[in-house]
PDB file of N, CA, C and O in Angstrom:
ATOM      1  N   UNK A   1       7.999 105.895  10.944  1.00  0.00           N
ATOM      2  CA  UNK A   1       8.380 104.508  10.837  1.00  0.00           C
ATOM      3  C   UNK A   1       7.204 103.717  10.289  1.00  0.00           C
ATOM      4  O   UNK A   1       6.065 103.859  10.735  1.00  0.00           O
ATOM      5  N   UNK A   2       7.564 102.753   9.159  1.00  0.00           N
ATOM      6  CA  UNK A   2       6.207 102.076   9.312  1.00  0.00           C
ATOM      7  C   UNK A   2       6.505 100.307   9.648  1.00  0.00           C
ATOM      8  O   UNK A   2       7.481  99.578   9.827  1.00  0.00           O
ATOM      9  N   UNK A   3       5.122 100.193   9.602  1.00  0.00           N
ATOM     10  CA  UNK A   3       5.300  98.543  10.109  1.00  0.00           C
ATOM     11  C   UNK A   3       5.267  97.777   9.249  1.00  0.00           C
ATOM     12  O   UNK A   3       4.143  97.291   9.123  1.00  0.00           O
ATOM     13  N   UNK A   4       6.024  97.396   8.526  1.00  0.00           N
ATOM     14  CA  UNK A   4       5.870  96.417   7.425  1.00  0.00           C
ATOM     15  C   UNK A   4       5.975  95.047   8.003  1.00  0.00           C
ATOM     16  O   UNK A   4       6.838  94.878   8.865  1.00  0.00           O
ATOM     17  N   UNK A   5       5.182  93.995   7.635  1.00  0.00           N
ATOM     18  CA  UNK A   5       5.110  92.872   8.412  1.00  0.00           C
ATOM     19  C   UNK A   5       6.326  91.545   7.678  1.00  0.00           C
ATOM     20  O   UNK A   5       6.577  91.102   6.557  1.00  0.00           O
ATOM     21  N   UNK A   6       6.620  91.407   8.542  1.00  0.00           N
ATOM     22  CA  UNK A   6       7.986  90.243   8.844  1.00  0.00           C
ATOM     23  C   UNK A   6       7.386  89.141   7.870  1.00  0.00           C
ATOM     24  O   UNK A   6       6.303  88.556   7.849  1.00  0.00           O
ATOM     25  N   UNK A   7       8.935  89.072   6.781  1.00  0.00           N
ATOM     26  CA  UNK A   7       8.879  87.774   6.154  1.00  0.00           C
ATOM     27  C   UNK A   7       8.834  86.484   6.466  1.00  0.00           C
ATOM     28  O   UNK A   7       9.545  86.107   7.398  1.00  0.00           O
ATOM     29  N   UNK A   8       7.962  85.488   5.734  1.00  0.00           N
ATOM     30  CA  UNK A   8       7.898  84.281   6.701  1.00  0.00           C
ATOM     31  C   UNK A   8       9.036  83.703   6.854  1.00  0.00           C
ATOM     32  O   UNK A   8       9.574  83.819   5.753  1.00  0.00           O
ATOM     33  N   UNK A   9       9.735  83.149   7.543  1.00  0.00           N
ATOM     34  CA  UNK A   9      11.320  82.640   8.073  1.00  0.00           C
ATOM     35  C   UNK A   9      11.211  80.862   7.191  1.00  0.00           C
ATOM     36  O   UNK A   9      12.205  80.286   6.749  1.00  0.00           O
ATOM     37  N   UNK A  10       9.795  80.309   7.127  1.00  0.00           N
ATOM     38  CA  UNK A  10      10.204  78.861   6.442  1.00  0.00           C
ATOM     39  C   UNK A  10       9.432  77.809   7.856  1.00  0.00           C
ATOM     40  O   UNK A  10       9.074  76.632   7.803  1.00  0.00           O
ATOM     41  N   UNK A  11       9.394  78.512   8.704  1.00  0.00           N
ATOM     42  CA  UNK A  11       9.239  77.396   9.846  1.00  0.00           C
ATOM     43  C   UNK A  11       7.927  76.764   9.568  1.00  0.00           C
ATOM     44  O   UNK A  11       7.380  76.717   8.466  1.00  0.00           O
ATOM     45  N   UNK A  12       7.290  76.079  11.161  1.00  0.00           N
ATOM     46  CA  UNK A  12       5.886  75.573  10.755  1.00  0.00           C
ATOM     47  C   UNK A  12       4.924  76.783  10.420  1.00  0.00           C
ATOM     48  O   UNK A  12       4.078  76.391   9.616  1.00  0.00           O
ATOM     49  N   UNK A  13       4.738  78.222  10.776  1.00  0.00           N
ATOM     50  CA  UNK A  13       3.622  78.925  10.696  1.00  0.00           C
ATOM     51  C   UNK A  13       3.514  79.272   8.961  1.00  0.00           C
ATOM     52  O   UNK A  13       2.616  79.798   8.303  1.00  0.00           O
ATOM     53  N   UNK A  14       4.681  78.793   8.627  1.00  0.00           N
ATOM     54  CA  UNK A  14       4.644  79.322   7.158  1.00  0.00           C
ATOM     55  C   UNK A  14       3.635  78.934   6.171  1.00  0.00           C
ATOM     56  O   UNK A  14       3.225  77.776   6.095  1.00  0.00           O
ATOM     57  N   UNK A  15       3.149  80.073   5.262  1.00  0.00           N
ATOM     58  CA  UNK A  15       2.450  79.441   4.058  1.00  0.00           C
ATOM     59  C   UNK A  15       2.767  78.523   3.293  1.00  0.00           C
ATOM     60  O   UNK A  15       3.963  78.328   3.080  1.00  0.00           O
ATOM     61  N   UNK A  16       1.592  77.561   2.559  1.00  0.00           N
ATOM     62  CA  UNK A  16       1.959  76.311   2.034  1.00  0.00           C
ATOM     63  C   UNK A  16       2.251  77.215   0.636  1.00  0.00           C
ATOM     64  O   UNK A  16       1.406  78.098   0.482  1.00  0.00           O
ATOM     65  N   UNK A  17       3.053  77.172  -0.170  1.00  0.00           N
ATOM     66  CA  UNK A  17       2.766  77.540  -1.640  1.00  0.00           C
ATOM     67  C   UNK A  17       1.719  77.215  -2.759  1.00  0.00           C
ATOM     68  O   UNK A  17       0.822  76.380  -2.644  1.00  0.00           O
ATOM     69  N   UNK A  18       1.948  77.948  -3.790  1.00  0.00           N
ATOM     70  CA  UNK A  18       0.564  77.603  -4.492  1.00  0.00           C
ATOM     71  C   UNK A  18       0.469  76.194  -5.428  1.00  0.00           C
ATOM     72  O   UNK A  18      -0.500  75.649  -5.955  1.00  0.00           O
ATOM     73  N   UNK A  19       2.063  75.811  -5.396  1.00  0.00           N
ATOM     74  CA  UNK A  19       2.029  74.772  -6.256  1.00  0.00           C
ATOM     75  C   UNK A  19       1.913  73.697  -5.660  1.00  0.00           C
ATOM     76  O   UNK A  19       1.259  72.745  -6.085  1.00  0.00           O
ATOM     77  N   UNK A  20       2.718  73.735  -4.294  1.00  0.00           N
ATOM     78  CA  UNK A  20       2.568  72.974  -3.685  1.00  0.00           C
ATOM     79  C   UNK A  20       0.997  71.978  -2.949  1.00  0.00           C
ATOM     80  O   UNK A  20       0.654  70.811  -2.758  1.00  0.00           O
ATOM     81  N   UNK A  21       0.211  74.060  -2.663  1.00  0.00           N
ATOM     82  CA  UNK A  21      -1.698  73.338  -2.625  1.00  0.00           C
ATOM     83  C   UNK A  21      -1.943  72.835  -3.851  1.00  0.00           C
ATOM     84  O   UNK A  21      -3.064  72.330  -3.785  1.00  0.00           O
ATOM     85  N   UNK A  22      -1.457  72.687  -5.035  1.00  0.00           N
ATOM     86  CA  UNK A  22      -1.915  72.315  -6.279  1.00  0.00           C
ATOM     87  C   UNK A  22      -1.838  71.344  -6.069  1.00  0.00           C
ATOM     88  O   UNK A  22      -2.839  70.634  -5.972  1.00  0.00           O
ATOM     89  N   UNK A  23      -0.980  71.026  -5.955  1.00  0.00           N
ATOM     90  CA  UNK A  23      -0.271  69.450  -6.151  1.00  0.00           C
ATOM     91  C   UNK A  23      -0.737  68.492  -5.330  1.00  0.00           C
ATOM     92  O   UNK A  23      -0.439  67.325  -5.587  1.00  0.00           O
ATOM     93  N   UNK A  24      -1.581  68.807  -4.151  1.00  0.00           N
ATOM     94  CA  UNK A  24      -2.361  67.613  -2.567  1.00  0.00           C
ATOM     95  C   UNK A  24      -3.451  67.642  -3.816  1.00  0.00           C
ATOM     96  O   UNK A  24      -3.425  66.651  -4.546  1.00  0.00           O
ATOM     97  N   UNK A  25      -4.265  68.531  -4.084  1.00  0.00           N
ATOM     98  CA  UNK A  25      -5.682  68.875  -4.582  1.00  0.00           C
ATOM     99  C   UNK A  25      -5.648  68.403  -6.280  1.00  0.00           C
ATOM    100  O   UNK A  25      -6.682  68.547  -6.932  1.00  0.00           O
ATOM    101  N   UNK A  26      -4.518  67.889  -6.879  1.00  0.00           N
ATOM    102  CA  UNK A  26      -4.456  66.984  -8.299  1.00  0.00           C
ATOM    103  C   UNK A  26      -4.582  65.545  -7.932  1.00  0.00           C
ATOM    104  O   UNK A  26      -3.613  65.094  -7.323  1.00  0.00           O
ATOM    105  N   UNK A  27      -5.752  64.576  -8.217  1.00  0.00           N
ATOM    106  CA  UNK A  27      -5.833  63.591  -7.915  1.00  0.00           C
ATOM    107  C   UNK A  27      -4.685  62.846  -8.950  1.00  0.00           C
ATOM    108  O   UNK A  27      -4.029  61.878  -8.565  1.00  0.00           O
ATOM    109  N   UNK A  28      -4.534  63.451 -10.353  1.00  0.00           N
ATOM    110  CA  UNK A  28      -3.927  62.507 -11.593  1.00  0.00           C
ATOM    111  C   UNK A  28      -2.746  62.875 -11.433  1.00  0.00           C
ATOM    112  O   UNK A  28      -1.785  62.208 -11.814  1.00  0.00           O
ATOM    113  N   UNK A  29      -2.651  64.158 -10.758  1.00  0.00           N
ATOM    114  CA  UNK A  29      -1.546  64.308 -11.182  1.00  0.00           C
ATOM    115  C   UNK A  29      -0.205  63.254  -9.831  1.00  0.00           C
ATOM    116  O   UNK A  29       0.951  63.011 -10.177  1.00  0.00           O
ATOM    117  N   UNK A  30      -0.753  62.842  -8.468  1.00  0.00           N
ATOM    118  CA  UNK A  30      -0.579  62.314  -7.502  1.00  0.00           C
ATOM    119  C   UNK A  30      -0.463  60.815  -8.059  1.00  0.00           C
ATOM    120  O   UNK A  30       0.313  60.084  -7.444  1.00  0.00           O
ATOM    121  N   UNK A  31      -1.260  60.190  -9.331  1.00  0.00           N
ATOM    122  CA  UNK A  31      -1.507  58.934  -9.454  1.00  0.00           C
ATOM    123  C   UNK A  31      -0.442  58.588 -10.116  1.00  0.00           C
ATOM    124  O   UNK A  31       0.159  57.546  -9.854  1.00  0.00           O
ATOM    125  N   UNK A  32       0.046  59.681 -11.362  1.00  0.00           N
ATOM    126  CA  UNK A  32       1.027  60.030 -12.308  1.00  0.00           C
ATOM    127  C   UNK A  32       2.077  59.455 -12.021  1.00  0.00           C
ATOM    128  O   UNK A  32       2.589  58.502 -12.608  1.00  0.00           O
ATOM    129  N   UNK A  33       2.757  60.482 -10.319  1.00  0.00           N
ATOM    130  CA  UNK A  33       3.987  60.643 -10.258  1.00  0.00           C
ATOM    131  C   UNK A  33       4.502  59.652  -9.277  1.00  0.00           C
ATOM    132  O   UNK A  33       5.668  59.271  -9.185  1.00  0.00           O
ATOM    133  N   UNK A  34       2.999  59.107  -8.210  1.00  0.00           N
ATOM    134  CA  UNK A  34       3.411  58.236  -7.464  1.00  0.00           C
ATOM    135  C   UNK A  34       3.412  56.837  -8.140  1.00  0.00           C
ATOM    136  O   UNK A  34       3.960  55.916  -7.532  1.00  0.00           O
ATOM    137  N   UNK A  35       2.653  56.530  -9.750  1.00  0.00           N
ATOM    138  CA  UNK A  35       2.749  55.342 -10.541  1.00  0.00           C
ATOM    139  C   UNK A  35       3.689  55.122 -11.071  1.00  0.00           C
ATOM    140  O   UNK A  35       4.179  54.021 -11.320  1.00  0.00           O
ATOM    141  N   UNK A  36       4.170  56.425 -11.381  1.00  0.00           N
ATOM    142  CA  UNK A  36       5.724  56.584 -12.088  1.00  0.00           C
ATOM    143  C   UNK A  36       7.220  55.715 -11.288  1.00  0.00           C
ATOM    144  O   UNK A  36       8.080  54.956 -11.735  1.00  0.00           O
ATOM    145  N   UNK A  37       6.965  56.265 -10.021  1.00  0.00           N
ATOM    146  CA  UNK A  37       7.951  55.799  -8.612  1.00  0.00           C
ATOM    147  C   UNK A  37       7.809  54.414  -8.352  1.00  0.00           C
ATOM    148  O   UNK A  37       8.753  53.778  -7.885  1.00  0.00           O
ATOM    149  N   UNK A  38       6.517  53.788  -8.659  1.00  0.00           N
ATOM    150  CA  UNK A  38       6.417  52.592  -8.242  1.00  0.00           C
ATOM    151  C   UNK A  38       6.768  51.358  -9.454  1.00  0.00           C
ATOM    152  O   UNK A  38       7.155  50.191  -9.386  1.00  0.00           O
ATOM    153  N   UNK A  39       6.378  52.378 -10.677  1.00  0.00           N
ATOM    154  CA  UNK A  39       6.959  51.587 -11.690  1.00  0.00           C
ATOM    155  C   UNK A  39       8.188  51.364 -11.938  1.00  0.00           C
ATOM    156  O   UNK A  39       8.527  50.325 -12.505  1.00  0.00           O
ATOM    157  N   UNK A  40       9.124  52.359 -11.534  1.00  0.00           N
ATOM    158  CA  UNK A  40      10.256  52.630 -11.533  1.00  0.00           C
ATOM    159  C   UNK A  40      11.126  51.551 -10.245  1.00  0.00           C
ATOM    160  O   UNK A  40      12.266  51.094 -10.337  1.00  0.00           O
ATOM    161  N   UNK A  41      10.285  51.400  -9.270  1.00  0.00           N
ATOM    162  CA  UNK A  41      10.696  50.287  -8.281  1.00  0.00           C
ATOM    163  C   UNK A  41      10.727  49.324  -9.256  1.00  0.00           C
ATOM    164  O   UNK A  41      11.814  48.747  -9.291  1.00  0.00           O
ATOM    165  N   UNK A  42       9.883  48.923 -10.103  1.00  0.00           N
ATOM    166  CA  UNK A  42       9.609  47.338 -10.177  1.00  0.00           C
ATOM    167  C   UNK A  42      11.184  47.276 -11.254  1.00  0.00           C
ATOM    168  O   UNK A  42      12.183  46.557 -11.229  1.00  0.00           O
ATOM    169  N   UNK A  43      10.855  48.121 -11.897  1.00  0.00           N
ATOM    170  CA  UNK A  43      12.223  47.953 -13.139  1.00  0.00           C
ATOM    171  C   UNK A  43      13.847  48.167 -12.169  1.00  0.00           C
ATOM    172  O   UNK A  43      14.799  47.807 -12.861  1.00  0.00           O
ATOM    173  N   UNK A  44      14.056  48.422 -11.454  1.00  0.00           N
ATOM    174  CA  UNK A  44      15.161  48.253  -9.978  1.00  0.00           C
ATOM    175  C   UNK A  44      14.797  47.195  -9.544  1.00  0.00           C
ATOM    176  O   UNK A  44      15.518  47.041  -8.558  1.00  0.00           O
ATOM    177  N   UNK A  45      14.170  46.372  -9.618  1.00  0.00           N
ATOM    178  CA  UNK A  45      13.913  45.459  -8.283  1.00  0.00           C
ATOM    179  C   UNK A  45      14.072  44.109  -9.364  1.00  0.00           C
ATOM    180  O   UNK A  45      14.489  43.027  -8.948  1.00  0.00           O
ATOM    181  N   UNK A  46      13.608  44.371 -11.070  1.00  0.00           N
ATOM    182  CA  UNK A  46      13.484  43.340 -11.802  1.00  0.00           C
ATOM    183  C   UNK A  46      15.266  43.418 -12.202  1.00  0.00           C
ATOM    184  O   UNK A  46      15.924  42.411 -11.942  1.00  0.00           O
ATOM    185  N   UNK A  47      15.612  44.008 -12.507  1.00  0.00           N
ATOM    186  CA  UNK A  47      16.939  44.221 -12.870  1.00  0.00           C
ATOM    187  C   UNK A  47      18.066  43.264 -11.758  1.00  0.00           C
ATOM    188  O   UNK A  47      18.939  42.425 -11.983  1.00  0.00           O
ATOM    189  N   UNK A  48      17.492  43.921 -10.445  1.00  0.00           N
ATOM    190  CA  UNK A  48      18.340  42.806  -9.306  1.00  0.00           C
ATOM    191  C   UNK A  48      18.186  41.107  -9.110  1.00  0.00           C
ATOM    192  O   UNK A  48      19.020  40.221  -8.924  1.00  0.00           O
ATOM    193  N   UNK A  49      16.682  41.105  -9.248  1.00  0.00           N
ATOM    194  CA  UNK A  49      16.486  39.844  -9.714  1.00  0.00           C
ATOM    195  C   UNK A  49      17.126  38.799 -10.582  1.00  0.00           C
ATOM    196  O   UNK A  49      17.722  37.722 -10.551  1.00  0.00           O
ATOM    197  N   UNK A  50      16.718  39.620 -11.274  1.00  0.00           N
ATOM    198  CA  UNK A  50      17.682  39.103 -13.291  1.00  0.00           C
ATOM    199  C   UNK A  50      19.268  38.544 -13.093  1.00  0.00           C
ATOM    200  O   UNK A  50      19.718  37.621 -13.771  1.00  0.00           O
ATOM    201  N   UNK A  51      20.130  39.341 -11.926  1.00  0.00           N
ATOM    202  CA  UNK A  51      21.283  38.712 -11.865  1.00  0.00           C
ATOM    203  C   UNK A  51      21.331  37.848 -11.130  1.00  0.00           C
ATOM    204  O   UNK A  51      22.352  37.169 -11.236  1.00  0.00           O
ATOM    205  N   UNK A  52      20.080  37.313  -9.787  1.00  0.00           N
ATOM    206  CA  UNK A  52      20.478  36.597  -9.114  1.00  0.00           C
ATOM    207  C   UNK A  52      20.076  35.269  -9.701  1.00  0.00           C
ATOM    208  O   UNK A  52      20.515  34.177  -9.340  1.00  0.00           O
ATOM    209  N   UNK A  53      18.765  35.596 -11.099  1.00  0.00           N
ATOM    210  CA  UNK A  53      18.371  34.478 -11.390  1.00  0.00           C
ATOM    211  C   UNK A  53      19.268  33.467 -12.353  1.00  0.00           C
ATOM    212  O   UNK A  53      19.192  32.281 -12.672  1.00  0.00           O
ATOM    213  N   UNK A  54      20.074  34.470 -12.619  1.00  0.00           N
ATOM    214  CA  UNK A  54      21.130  34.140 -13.455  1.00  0.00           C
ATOM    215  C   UNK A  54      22.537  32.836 -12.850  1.00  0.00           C
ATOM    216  O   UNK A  54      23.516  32.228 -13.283  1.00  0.00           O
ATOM    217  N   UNK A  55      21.578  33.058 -11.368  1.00  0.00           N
ATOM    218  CA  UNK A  55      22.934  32.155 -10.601  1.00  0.00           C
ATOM    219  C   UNK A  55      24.419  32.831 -10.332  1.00  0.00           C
ATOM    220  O   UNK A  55      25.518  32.357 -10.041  1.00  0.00           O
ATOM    221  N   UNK A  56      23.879  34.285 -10.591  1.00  0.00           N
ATOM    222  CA  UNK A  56      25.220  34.811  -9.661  1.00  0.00           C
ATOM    223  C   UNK A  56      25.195  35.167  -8.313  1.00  0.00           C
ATOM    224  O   UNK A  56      24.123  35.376  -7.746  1.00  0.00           O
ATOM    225  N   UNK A  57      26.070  35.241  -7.850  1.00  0.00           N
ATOM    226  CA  UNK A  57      26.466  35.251  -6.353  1.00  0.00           C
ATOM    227  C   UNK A  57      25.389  37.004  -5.801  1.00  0.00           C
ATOM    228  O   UNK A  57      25.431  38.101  -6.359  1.00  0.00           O
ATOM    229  N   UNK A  58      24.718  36.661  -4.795  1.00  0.00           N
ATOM    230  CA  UNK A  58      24.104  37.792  -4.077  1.00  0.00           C
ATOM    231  C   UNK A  58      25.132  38.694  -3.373  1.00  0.00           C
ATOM    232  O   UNK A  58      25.538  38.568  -2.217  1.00  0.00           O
ATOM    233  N   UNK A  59      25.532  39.768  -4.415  1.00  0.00           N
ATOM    234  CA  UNK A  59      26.463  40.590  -3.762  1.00  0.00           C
ATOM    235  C   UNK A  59      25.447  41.959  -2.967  1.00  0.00           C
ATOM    236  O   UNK A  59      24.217  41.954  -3.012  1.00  0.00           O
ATOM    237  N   UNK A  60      26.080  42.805  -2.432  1.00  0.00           N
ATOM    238  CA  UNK A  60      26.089  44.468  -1.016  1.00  0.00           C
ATOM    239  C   UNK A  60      25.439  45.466  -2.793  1.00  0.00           C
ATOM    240  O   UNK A  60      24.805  46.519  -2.722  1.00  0.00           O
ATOM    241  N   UNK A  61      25.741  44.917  -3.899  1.00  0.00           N
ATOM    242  CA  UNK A  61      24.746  45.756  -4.624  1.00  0.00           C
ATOM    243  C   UNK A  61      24.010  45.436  -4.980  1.00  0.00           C
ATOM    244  O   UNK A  61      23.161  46.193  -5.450  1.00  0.00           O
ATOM    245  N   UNK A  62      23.885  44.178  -4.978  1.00  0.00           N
ATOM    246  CA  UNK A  62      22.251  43.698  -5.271  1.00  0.00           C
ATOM    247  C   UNK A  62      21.291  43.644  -4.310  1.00  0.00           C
ATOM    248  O   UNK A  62      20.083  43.522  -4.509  1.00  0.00           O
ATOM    249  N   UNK A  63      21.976  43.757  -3.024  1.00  0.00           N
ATOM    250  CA  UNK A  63      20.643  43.774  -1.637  1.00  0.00           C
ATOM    251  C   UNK A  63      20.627  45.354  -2.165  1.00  0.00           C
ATOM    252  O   UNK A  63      19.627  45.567  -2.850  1.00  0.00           O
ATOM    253  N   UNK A  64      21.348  46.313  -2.037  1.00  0.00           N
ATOM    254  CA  UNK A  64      21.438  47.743  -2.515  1.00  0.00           C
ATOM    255  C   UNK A  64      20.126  47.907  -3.382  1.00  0.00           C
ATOM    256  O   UNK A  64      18.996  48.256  -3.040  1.00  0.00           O
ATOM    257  N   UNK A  65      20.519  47.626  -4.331  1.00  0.00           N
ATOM    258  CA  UNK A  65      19.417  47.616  -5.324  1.00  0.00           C
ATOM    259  C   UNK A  65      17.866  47.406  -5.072  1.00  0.00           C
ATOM    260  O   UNK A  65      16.816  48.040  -5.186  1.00  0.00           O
ATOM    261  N   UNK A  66      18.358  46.032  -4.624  1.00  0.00           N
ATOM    262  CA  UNK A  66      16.481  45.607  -3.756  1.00  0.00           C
ATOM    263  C   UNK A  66      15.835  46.588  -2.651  1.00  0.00           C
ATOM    264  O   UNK A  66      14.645  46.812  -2.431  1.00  0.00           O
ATOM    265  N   UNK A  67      16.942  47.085  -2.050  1.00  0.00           N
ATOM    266  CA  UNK A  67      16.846  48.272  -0.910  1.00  0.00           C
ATOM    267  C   UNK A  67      15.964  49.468  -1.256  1.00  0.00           C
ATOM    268  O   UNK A  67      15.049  49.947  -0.586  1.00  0.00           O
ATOM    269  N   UNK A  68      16.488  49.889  -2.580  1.00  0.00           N
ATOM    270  CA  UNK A  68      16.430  51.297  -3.416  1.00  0.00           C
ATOM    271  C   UNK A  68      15.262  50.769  -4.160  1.00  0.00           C
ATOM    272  O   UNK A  68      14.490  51.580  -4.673  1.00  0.00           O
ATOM    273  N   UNK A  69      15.169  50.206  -4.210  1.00  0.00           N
ATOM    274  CA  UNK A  69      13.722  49.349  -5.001  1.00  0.00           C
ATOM    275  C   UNK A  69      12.733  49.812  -4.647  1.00  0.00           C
ATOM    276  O   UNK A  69      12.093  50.618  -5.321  1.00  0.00           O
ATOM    277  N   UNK A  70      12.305  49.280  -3.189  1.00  0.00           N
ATOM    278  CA  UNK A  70      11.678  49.066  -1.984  1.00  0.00           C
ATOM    279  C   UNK A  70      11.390  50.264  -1.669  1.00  0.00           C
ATOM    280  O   UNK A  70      10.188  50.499  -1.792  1.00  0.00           O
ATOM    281  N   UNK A  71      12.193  51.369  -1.207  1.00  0.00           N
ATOM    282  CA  UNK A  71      12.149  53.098  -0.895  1.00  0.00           C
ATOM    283  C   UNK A  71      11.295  53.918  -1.944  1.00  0.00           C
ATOM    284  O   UNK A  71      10.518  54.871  -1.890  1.00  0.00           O
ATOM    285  N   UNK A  72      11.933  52.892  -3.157  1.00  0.00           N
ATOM    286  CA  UNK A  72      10.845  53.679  -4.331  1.00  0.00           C
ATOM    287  C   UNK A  72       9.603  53.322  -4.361  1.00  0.00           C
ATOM    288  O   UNK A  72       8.797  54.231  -4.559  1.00  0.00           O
ATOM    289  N   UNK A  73       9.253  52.403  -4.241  1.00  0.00           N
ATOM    290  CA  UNK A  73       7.666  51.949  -4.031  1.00  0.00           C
ATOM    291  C   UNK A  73       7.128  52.665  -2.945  1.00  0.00           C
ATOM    292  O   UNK A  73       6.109  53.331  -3.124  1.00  0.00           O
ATOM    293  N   UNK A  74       7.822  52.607  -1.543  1.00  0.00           N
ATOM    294  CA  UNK A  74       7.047  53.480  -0.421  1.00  0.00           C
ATOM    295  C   UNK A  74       6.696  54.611  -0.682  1.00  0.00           C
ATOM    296  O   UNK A  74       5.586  55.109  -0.494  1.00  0.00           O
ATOM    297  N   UNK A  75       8.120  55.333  -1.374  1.00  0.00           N
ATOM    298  CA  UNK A  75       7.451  56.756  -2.030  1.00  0.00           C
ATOM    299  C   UNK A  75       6.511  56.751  -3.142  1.00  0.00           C
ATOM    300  O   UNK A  75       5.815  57.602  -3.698  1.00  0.00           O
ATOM    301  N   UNK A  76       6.611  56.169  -3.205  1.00  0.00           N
ATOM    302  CA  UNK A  76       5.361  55.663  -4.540  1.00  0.00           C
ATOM    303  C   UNK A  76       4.096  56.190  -4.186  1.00  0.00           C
ATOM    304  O   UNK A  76       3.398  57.079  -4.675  1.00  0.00           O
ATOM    305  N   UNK A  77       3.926  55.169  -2.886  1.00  0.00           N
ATOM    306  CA  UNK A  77       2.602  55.096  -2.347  1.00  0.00           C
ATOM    307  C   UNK A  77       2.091  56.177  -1.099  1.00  0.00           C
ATOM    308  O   UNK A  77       1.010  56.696  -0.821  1.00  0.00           O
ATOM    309  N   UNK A  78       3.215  56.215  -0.616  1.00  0.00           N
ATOM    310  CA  UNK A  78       3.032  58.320  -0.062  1.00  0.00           C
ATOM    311  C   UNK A  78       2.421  58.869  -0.504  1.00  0.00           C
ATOM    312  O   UNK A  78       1.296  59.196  -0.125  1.00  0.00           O
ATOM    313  N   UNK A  79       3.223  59.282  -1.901  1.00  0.00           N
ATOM    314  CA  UNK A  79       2.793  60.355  -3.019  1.00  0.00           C
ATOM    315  C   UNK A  79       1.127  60.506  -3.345  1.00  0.00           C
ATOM    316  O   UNK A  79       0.412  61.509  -3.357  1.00  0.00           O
ATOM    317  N   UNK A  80       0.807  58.998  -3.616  1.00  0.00           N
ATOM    318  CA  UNK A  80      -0.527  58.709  -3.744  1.00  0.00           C
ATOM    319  C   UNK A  80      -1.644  58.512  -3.007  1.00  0.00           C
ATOM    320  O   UNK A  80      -2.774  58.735  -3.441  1.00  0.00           O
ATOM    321  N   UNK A  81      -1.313  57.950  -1.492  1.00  0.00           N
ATOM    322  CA  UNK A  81      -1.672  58.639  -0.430  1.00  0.00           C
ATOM    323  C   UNK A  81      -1.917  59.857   0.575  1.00  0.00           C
ATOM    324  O   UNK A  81      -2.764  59.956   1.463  1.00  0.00           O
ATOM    325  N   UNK A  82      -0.858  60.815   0.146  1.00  0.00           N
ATOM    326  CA  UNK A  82      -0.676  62.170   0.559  1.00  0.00           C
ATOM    327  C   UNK A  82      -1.759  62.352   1.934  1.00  0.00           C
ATOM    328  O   UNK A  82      -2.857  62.910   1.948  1.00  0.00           O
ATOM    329  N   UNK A  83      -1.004  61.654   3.092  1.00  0.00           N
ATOM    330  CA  UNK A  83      -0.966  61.237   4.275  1.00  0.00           C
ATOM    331  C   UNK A  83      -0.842  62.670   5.174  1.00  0.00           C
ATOM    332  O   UNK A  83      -1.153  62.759   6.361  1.00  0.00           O
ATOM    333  N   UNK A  84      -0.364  63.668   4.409  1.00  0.00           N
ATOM    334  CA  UNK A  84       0.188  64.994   5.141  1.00  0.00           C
ATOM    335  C   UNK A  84      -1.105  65.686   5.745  1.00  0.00           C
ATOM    336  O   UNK A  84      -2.025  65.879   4.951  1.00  0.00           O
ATOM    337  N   UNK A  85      -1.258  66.039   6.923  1.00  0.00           N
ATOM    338  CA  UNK A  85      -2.305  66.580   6.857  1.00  0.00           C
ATOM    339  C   UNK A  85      -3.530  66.431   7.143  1.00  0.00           C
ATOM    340  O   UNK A  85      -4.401  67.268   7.380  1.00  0.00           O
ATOM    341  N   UNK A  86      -3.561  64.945   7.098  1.00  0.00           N
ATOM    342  CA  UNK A  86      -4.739  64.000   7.572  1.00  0.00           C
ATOM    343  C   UNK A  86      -5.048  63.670   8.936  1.00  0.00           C
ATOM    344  O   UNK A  86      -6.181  63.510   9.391  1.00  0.00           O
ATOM    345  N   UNK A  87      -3.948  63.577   9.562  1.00  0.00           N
ATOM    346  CA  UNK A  87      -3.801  62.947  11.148  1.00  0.00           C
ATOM    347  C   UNK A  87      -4.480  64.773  11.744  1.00  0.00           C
ATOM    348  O   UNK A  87      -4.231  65.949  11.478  1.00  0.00           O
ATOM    349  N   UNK A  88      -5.558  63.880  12.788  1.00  0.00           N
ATOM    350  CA  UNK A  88      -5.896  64.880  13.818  1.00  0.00           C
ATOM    351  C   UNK A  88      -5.197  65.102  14.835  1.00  0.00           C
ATOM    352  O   UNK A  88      -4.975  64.147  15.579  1.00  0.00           O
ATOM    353  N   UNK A  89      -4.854  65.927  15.041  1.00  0.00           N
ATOM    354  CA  UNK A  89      -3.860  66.071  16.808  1.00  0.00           C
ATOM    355  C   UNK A  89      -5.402  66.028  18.225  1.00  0.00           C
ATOM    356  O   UNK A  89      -6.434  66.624  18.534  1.00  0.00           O
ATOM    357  N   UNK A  90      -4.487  64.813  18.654  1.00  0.00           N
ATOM    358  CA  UNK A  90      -5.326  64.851  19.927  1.00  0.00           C
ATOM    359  C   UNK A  90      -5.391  65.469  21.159  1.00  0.00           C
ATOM    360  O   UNK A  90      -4.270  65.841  21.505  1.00  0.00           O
ATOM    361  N   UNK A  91      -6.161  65.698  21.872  1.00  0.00           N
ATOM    362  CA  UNK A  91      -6.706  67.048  23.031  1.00  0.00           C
ATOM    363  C   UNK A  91      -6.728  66.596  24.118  1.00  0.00           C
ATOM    364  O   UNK A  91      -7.060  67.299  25.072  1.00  0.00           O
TER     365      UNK A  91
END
């Protein structure tokens, strides 16, 4: 019999992947994708604007919009923060 050792299942003990260590350890490439997200908020968020400035009625898709806006910027700034990992567990 031999012992071949057990595939990782995915849980917490699991290895990080390689692209994934790539990707904490790319400063540009973090600035890139989280500038990208945040730019991408502003053009959602200018777009919702634009109709209300227009003097139309604040409709459930334009708070929507401002909503989805907003989510994109946080991820924005996650991305570019890359917060994972940082926190010490206390003893």
């Amino acid at each position: 019999m031999s012992a071949a050792p057990e595939a990782p299942s995915g849980g917490a003990d699991a290895p990080v992947s390689k692209a994934s260590q790539m990707f904490k350890s790319c400063w540009s490439c973090r600035v890139i994708s989280g500038g990208g997200l945040i730019l991408s908020a502003a053009y959602v968020f200018n777009a919702a604007r634009k109709a209300m400035r227009q003097g139309g009625p604040t409709s459930m898709g334009t708070v929507a919009q401002i909503t989805f806006a907003a989510s994109l910027a946080a991820w924005g700034m996650v991305v570019i923060a890359d917060p994972v990992g940082k926190a010490q567990k206390k003893t």
